[in-house]
N, C-alpha and C positions, 0 to 999 in steps of 0.2 A: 616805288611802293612804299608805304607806313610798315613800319618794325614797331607797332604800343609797346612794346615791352623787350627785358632781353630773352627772353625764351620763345620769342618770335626768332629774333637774330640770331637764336643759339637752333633754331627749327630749319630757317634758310640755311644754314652752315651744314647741318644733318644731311638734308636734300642736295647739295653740291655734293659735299665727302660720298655721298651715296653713285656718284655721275663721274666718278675724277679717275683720271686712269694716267697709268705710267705717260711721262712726257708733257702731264698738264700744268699751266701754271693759273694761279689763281692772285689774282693783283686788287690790292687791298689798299683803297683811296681814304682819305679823307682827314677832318684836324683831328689834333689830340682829344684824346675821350670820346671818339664818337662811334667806336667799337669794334676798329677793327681788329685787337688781342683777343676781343669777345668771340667774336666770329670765327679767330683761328683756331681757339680753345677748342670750341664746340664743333670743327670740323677734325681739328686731329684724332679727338676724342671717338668722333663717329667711324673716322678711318682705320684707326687700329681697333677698334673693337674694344675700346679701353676707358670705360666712361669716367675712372678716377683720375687718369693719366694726371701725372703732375705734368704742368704746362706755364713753363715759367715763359716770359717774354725774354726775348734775343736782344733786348736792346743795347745791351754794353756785349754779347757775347757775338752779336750781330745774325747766328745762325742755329739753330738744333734742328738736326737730328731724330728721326724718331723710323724704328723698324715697323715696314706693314707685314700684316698676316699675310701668309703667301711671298714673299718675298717683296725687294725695292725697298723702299725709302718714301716719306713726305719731310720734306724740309722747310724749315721755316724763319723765315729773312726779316729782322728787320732792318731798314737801311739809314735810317732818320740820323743816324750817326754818320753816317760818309759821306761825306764830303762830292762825290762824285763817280761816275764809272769805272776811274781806272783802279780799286783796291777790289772789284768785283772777280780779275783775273786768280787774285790770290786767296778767295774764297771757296775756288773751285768751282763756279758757277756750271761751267760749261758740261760736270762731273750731274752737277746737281739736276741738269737739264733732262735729263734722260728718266729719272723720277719726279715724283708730284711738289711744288713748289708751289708756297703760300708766300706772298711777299708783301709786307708792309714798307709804303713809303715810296713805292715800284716808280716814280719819279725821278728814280736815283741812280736807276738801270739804264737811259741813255740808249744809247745803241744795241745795248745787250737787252733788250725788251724781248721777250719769248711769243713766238709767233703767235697768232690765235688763243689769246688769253682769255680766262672768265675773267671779268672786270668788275669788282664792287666797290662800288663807290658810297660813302658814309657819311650822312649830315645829321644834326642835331634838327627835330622837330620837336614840338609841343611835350614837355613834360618830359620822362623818360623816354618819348617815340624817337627812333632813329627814321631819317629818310633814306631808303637804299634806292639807287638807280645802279640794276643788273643790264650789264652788256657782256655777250661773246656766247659761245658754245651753243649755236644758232641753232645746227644740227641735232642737238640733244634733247 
């Protein structure tokens, strides 16, 4: 699908956060700048019920945190800094799995790739248009 704008992409993210339930993970493809902090921004934001939410990127902290209403957790990865799957143990991932997980860079997870994932994938089109190609959560 065509994303013209980011509040198209920040619309898609609404509509996931609105579907995401404990044990989901949501894997977040594509190069630099092409939205997918955008994307995570405007789902945690929908998920907590928190439209201000400060929502810094994980890239040097590699993971946040963030409490849902109701109880759990949505975590949020990014991995563009690791090197590979084996610092994933000491992350707690397996902790993490059990609540909602947004992952950028999800190439970096290897083995540890969470079963039946939403899968978006982010490319640069025409102008500000981002091209998203959604796969997973077939059932929903």
């Amino acid at each position: 699908m065509i994303l013209p704008d980011l509040a198209a992409t920040e619309a898609l993210a609404r509509r996931h956060a609105a579907m995401a339930r404990a044990g989901d993970a949501v894997l977040l493809e594509g190069p630099l700048g092409a939205g997918k902090s955008a994307y995570a921004r405007a789902f945690l934001r929908a998920i907590t019920g928190d439209a201000a939410l400060e929502v810094p990127s994980p890239t040097f902290t590699l993971v946040q945190s963030y409490d849902l209403p109701g109880g759990g957790a949505a975590h949020h990865l990014d991995l563009y800094r690791l090197d590979g799957p084996a610092g994933l143990r000491e992350l707690g991932l397996d902790e993490m799995a059990e609540d909602i997980m947004l992952v950028e860079w999800p190439d970096r997870l290897g083995p540890f790739t969470p079963p039946a994932p939403l899968r978006i994938a982010l490319d640069f089109a025409d102008g500000d248009a981002r091209r998203a190609q959604v796969t997973g959560w077939d059932n929903r």
